[in-house]
PDB file with SEQRES, HELIX, SHEET and CRYST1 records, atoms N, CA, C and O in Angstrom:
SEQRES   1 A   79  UNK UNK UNK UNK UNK UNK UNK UNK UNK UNK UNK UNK UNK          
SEQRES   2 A   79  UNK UNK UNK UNK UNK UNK UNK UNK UNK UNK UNK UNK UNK          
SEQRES   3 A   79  UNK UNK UNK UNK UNK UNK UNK UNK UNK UNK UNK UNK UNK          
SEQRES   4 A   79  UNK UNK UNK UNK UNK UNK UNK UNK UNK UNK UNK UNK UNK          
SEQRES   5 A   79  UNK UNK UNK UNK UNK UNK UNK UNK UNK UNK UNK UNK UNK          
SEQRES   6 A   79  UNK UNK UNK UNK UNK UNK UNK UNK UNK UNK UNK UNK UNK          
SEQRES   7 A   79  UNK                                                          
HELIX    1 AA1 UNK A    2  UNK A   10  1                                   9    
HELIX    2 AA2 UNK A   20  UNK A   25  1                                   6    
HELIX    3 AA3 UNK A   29  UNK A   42  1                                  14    
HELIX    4 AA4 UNK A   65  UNK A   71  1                                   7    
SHEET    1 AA1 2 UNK A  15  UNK A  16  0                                        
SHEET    2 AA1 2 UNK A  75  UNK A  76 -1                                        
CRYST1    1.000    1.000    1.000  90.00  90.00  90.00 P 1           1          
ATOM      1  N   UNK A   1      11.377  12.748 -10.977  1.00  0.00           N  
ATOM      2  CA  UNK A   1      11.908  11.410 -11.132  1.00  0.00           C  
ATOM      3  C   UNK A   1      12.706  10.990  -9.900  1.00  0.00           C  
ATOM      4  O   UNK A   1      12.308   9.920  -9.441  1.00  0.00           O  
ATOM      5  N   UNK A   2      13.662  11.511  -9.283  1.00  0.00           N  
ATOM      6  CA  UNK A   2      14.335  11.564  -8.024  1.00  0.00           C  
ATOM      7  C   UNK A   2      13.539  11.214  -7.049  1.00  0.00           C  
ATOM      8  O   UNK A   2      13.905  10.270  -6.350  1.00  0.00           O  
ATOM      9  N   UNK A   3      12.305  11.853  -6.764  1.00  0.00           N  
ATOM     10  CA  UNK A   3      11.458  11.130  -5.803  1.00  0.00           C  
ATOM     11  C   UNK A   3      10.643  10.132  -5.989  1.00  0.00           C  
ATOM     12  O   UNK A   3      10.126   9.588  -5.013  1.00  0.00           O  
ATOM     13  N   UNK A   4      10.373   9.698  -7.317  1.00  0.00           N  
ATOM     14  CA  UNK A   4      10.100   8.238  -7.598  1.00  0.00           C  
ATOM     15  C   UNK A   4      10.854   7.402  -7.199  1.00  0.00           C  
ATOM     16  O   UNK A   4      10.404   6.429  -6.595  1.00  0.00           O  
ATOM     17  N   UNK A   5      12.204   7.550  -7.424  1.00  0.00           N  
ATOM     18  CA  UNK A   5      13.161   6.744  -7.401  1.00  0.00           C  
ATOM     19  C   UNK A   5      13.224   6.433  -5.279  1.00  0.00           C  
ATOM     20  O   UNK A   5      13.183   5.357  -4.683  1.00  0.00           O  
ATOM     21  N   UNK A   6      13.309   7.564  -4.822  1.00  0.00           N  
ATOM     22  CA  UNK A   6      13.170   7.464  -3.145  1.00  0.00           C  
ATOM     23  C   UNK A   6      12.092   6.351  -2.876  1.00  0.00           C  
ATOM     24  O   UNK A   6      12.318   5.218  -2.451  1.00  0.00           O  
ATOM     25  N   UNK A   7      10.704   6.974  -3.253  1.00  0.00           N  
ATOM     26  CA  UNK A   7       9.885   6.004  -3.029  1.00  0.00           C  
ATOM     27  C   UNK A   7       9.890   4.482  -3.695  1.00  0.00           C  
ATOM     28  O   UNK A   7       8.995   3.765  -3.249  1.00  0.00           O  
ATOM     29  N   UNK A   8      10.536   4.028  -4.438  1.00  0.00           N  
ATOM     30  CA  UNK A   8      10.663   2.753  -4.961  1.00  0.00           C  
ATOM     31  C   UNK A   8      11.732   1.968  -4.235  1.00  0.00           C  
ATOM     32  O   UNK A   8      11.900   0.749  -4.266  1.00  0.00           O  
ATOM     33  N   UNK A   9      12.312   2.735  -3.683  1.00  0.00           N  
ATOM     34  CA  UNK A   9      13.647   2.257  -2.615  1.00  0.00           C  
ATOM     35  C   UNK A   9      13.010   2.240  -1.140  1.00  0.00           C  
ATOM     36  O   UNK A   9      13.431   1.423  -0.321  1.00  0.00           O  
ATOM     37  N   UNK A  10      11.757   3.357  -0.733  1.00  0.00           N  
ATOM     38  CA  UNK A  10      11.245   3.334   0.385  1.00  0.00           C  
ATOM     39  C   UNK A  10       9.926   1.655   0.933  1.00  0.00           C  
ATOM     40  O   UNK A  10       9.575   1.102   1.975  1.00  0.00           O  
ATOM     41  N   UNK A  11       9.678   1.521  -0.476  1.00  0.00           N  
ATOM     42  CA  UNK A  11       8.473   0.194  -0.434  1.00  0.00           C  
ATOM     43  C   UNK A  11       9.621  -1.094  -0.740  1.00  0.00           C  
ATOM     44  O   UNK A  11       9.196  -2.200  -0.406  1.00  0.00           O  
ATOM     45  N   UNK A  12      10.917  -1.073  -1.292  1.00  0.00           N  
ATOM     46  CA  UNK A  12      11.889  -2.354  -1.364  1.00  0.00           C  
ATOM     47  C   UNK A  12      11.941  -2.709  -0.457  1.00  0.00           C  
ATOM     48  O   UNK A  12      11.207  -2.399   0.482  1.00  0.00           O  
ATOM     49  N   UNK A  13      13.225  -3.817  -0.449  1.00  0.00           N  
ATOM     50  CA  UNK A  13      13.203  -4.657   0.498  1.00  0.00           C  
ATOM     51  C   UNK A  13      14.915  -4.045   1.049  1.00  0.00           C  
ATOM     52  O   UNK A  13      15.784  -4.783   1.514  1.00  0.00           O  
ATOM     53  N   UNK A  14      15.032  -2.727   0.861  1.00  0.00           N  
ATOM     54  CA  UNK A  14      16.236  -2.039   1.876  1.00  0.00           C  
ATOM     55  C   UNK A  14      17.291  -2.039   0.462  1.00  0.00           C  
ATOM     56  O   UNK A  14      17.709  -1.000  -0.049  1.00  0.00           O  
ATOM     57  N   UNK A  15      17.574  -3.252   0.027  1.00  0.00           N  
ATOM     58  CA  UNK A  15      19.078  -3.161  -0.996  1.00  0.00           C  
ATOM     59  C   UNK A  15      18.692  -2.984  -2.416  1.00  0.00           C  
ATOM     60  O   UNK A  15      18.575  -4.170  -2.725  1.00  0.00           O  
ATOM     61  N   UNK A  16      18.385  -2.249  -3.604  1.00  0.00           N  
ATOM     62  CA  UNK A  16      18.571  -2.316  -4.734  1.00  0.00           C  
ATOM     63  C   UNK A  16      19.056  -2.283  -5.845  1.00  0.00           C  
ATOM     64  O   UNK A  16      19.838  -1.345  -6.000  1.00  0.00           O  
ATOM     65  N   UNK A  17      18.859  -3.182  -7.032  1.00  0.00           N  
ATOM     66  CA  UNK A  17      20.041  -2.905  -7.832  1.00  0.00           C  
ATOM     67  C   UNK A  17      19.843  -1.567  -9.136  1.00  0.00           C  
ATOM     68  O   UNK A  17      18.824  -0.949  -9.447  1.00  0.00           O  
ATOM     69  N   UNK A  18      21.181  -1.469  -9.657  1.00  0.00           N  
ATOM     70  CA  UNK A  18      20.254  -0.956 -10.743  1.00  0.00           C  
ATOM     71  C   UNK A  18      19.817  -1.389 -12.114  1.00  0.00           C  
ATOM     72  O   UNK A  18      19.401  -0.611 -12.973  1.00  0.00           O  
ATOM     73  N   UNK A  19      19.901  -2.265 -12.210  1.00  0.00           N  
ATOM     74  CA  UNK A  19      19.470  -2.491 -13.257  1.00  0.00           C  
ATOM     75  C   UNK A  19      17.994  -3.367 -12.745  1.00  0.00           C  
ATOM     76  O   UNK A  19      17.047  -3.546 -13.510  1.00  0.00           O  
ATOM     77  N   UNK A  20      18.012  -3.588 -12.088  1.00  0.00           N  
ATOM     78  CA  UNK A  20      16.111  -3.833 -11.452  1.00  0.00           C  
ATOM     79  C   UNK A  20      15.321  -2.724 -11.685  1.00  0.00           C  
ATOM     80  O   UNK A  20      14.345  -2.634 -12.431  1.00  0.00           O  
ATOM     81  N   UNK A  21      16.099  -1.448 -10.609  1.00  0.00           N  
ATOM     82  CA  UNK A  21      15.481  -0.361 -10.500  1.00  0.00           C  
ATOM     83  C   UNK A  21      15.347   0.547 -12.195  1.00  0.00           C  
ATOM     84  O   UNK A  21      14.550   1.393 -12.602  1.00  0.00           O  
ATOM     85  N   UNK A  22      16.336  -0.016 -12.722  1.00  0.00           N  
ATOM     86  CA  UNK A  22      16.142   0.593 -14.278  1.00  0.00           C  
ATOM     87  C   UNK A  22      14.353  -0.427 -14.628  1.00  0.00           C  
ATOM     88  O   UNK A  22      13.222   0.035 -14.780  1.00  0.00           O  
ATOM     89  N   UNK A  23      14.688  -1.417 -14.636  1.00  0.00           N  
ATOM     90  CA  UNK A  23      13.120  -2.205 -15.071  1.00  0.00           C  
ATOM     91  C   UNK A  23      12.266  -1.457 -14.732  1.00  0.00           C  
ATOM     92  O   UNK A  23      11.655  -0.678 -15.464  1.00  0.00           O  
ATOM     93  N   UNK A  24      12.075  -1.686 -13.085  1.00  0.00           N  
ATOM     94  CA  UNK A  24      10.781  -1.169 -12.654  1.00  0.00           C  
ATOM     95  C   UNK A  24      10.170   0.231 -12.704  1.00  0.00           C  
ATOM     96  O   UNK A  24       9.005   0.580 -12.512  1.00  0.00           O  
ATOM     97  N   UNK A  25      11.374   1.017 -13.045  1.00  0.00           N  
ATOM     98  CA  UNK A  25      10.765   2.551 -13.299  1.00  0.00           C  
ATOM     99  C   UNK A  25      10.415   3.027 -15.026  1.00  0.00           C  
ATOM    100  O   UNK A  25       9.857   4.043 -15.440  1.00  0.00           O  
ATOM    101  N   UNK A  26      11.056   1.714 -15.876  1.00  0.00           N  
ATOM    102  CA  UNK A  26      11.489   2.147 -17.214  1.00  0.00           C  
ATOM    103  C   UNK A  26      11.256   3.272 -17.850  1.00  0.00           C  
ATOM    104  O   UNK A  26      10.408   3.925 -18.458  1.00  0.00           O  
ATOM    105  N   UNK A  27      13.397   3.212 -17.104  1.00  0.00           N  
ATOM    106  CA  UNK A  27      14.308   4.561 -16.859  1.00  0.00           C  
ATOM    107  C   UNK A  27      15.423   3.693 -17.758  1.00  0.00           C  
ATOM    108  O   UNK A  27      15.676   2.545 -17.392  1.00  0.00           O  
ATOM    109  N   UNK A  28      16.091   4.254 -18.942  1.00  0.00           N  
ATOM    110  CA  UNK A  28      17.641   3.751 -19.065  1.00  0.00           C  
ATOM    111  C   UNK A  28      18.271   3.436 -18.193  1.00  0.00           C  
ATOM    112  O   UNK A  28      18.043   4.015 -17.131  1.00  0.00           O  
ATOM    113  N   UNK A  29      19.567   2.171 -18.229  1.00  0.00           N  
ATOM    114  CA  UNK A  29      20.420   2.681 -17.073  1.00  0.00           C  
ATOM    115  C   UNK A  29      21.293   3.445 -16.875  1.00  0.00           C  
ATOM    116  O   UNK A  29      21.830   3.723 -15.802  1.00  0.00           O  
ATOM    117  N   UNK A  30      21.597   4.032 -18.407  1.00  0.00           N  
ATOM    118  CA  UNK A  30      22.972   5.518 -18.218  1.00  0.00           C  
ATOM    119  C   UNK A  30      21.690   6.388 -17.829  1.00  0.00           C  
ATOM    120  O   UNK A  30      22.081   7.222 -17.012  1.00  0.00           O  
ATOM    121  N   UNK A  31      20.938   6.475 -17.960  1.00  0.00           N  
ATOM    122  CA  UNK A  31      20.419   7.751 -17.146  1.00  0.00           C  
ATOM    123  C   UNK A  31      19.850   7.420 -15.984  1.00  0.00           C  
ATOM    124  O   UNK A  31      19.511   8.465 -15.429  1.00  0.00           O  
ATOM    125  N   UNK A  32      19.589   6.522 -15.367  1.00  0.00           N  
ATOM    126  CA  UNK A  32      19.010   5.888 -13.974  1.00  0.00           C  
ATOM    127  C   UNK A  32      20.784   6.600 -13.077  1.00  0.00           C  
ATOM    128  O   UNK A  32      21.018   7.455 -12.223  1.00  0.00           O  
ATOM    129  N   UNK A  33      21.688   5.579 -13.954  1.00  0.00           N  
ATOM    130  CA  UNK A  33      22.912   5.494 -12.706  1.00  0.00           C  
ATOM    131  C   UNK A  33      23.607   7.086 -12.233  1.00  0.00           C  
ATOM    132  O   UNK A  33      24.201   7.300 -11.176  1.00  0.00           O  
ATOM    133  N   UNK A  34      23.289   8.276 -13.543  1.00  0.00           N  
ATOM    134  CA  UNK A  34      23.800   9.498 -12.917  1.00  0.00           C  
ATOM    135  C   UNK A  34      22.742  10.324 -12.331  1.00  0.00           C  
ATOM    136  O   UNK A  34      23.123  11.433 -11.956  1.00  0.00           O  
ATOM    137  N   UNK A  35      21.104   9.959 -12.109  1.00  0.00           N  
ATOM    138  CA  UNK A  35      20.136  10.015 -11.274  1.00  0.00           C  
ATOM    139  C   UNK A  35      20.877   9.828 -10.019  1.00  0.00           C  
ATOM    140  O   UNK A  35      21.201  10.679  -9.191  1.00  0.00           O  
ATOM    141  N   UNK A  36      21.134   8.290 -10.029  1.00  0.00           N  
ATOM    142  CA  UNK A  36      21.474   7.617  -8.591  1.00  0.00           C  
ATOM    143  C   UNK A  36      22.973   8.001  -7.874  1.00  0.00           C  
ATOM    144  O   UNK A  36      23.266   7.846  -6.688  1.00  0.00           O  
ATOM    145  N   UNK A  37      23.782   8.519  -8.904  1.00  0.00           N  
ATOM    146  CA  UNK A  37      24.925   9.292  -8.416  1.00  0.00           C  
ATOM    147  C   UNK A  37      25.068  10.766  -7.724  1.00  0.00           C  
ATOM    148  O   UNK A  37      25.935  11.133  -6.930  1.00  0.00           O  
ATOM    149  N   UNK A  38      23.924  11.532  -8.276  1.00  0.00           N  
ATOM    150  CA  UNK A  38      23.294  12.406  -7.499  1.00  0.00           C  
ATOM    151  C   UNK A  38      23.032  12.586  -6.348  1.00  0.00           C  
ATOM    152  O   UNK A  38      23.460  13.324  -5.461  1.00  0.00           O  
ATOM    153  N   UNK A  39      21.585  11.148  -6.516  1.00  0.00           N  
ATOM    154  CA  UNK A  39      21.500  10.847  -4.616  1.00  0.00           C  
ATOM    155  C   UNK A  39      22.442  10.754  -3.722  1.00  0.00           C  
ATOM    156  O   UNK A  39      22.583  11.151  -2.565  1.00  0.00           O  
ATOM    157  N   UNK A  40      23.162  10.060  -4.588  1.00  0.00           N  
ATOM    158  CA  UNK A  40      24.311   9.594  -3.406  1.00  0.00           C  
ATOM    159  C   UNK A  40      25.323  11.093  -2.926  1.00  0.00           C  
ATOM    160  O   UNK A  40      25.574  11.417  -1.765  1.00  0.00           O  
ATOM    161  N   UNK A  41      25.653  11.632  -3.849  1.00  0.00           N  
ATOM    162  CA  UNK A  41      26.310  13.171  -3.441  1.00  0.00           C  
ATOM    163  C   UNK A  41      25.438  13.981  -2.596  1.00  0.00           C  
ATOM    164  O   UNK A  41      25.952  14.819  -1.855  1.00  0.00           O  
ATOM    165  N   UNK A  42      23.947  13.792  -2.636  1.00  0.00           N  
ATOM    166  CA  UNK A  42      23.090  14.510  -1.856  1.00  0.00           C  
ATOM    167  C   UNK A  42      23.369  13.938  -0.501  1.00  0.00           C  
ATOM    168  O   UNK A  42      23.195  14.617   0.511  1.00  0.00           O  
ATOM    169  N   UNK A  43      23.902  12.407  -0.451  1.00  0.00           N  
ATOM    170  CA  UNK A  43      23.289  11.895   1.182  1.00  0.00           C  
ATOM    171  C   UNK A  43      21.941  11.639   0.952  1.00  0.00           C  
ATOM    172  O   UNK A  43      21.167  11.859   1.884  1.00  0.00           O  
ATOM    173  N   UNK A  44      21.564  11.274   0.036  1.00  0.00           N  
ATOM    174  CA  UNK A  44      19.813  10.734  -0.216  1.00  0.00           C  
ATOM    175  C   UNK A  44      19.665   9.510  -0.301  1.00  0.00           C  
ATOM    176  O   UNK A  44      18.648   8.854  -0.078  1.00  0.00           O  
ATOM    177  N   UNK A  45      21.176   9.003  -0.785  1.00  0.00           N  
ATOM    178  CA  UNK A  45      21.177   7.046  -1.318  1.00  0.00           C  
ATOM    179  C   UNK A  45      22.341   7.021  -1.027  1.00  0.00           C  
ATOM    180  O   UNK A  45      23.094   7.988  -1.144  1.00  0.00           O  
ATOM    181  N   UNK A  46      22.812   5.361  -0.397  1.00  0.00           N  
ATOM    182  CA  UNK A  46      24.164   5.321  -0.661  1.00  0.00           C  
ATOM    183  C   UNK A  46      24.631   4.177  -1.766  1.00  0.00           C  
ATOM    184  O   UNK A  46      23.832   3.579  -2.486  1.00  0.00           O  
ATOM    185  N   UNK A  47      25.854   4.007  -1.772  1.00  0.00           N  
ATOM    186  CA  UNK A  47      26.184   2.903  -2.667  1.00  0.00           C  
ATOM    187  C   UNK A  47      26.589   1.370  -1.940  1.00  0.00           C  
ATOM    188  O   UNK A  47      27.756   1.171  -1.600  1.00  0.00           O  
ATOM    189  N   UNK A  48      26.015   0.799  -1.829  1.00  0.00           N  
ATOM    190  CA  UNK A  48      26.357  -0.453  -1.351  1.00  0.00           C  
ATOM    191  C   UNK A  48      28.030  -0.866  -1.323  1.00  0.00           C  
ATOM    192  O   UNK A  48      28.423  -0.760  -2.485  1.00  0.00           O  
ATOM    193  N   UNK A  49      28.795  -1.157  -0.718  1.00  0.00           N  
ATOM    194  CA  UNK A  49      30.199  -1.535  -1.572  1.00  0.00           C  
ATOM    195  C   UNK A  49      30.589  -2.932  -0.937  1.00  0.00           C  
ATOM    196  O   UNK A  49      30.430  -3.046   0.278  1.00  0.00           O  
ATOM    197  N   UNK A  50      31.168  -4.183  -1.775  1.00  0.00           N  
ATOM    198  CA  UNK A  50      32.007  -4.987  -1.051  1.00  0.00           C  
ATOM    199  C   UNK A  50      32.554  -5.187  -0.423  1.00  0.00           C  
ATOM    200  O   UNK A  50      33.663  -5.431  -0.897  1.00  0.00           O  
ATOM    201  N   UNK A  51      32.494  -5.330   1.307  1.00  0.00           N  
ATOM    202  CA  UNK A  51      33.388  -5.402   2.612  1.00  0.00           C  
ATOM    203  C   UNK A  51      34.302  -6.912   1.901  1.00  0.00           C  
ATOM    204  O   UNK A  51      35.533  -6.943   1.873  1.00  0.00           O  
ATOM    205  N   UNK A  52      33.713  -7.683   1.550  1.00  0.00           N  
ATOM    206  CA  UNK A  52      34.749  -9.294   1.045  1.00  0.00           C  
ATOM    207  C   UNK A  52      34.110 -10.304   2.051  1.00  0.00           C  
ATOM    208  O   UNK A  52      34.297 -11.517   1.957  1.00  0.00           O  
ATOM    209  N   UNK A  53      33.020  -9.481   3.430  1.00  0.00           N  
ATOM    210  CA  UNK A  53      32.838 -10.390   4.298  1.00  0.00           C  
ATOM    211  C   UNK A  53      31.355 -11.256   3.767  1.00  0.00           C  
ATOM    212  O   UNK A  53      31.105 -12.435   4.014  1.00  0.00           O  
ATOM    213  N   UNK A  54      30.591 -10.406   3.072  1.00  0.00           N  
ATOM    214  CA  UNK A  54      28.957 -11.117   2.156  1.00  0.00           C  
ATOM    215  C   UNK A  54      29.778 -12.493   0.824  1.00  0.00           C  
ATOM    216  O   UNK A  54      29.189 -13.450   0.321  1.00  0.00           O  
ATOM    217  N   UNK A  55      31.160 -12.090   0.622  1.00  0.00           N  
ATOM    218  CA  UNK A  55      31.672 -12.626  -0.691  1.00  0.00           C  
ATOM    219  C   UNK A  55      31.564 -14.167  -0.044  1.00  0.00           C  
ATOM    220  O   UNK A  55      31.037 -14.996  -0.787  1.00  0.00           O  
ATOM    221  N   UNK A  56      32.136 -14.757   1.633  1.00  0.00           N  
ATOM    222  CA  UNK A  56      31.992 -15.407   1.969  1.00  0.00           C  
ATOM    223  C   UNK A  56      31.055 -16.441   2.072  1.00  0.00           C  
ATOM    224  O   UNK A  56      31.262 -17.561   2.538  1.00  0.00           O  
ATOM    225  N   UNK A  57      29.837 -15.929   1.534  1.00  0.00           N  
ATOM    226  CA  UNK A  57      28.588 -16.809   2.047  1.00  0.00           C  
ATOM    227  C   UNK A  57      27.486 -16.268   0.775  1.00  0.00           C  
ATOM    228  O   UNK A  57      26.447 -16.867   0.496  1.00  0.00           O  
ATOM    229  N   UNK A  58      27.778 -15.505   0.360  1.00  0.00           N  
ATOM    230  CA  UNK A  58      27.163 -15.305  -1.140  1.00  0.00           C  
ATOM    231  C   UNK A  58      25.436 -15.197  -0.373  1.00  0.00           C  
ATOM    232  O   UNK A  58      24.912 -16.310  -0.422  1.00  0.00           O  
ATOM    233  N   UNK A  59      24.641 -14.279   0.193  1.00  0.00           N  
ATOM    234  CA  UNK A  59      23.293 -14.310   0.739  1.00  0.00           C  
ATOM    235  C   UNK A  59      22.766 -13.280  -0.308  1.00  0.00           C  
ATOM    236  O   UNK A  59      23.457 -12.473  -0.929  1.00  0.00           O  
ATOM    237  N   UNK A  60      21.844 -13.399  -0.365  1.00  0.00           N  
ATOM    238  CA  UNK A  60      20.741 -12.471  -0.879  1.00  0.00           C  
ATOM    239  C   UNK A  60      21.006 -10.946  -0.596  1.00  0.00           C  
ATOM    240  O   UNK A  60      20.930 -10.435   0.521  1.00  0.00           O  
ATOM    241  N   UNK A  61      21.402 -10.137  -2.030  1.00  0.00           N  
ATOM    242  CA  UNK A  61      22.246  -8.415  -1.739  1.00  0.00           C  
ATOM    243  C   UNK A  61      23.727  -9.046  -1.812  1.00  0.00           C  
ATOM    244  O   UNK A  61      24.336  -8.422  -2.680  1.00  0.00           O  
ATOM    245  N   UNK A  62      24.221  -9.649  -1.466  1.00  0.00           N  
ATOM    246  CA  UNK A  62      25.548  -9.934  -1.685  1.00  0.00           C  
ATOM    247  C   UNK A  62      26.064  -8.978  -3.032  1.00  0.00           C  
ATOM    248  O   UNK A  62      25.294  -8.792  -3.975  1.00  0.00           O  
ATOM    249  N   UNK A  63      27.573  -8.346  -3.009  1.00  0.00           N  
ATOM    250  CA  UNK A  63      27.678  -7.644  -3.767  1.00  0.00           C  
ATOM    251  C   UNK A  63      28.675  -7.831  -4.303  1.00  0.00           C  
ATOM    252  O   UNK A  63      29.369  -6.916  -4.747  1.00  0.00           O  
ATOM    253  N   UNK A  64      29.039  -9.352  -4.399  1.00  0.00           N  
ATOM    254  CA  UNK A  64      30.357  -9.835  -4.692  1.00  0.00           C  
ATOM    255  C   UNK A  64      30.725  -9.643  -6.073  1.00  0.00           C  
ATOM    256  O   UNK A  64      29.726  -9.164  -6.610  1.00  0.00           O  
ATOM    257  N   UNK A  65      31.802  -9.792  -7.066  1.00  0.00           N  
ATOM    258  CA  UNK A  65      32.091  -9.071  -7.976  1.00  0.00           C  
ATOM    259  C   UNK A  65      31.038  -9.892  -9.806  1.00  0.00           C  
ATOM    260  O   UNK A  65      30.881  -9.406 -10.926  1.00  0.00           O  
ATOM    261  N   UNK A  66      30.643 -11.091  -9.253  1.00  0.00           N  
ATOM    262  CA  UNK A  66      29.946 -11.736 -10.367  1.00  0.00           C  
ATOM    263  C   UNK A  66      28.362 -11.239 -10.102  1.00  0.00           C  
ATOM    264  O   UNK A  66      27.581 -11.012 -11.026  1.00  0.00           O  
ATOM    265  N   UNK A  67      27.997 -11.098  -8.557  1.00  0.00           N  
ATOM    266  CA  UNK A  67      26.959 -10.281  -8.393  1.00  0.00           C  
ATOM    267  C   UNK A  67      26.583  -8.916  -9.161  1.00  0.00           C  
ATOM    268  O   UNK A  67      25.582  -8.634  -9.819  1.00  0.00           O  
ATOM    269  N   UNK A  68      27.502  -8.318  -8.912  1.00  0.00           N  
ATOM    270  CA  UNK A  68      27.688  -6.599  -8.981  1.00  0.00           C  
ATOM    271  C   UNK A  68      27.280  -6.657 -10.339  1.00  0.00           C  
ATOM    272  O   UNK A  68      26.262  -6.019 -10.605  1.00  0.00           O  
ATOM    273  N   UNK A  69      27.898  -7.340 -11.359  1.00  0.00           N  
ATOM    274  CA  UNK A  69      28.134  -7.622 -12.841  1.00  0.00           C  
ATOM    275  C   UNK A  69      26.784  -8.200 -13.094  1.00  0.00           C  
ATOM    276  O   UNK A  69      25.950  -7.555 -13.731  1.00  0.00           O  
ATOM    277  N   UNK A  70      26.564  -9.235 -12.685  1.00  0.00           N  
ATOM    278  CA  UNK A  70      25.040  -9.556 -13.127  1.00  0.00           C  
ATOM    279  C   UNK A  70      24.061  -8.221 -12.933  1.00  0.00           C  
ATOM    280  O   UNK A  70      23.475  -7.700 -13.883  1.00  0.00           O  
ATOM    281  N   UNK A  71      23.962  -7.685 -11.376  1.00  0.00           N  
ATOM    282  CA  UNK A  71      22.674  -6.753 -10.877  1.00  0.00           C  
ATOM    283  C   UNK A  71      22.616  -5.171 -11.423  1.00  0.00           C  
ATOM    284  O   UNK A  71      21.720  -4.380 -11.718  1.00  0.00           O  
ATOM    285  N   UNK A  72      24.798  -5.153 -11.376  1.00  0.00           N  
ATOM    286  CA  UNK A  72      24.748  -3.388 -11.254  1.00  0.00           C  
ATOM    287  C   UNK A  72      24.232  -2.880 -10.311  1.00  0.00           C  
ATOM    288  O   UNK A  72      23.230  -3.233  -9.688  1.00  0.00           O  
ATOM    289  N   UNK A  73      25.079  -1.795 -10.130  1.00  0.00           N  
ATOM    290  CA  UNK A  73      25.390  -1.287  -8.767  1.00  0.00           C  
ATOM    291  C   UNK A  73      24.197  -1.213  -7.264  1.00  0.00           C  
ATOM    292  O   UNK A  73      23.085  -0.693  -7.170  1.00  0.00           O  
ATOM    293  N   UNK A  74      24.663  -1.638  -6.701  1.00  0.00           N  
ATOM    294  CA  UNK A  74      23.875  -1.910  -5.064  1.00  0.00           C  
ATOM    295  C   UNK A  74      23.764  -0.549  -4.646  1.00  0.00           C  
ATOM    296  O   UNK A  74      24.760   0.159  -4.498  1.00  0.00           O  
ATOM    297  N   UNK A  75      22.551  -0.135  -4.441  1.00  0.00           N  
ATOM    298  CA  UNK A  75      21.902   1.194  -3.326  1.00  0.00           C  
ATOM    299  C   UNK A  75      21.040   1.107  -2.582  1.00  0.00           C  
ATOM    300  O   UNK A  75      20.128   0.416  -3.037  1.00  0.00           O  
ATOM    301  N   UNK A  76      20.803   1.613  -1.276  1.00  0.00           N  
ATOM    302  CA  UNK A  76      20.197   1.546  -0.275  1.00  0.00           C  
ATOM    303  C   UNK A  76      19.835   3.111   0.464  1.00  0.00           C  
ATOM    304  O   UNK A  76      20.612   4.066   0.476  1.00  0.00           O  
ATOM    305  N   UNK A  77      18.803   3.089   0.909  1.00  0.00           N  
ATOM    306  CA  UNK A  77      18.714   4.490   1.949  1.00  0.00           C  
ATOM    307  C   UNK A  77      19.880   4.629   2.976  1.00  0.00           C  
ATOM    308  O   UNK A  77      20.567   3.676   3.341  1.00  0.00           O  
ATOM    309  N   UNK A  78      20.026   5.869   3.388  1.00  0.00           N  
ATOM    310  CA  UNK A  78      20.967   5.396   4.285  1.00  0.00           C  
ATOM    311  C   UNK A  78      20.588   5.280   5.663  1.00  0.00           C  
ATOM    312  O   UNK A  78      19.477   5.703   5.982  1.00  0.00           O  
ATOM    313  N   UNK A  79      21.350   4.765   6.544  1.00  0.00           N  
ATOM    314  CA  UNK A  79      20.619   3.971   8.026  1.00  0.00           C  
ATOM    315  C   UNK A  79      20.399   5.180   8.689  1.00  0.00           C  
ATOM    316  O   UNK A  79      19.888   5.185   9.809  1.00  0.00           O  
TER     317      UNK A  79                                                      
END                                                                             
């Protein structure tokens, strides 16, 4: 499942949420998000977090706090 999850993040468009990524794999999201907490302890995924500077201009991935709440939590490969 872990490497499903890589490859569904490798064909995105770089930022995902989870509760998308819960859809498209239909995966729960309590069990998707301690999947994805994993990655992230591995260095496999990171977690997106609010700098306050995207809150400014609200763009597409924006992870501002009505965002976050609608999408659930922002992950990305890391650069």
């Amino acid at each position: 499942m872990l490497s499903r999850i890589l490859k569904e993040l490798e064909g995105g468009s770089g930022i995902v949420d989870l509760n998308g990524l819960s859809r498209a794999l239909g995966v729960e999201r309590s069990a998707l998000d301690g999947m994805l907490r994993l990655l992230v302890r591995q260095g496999r995924l990171r977690e997106v977090r609010c700098d306050g500077v995207a809150c400014k201009n609200c763009q597409s991935g924006c992870c501002c706090s009505w965002q976050e709440s609608r999408m659930g939590k922002l992950y990305e490969l890391p650069g």
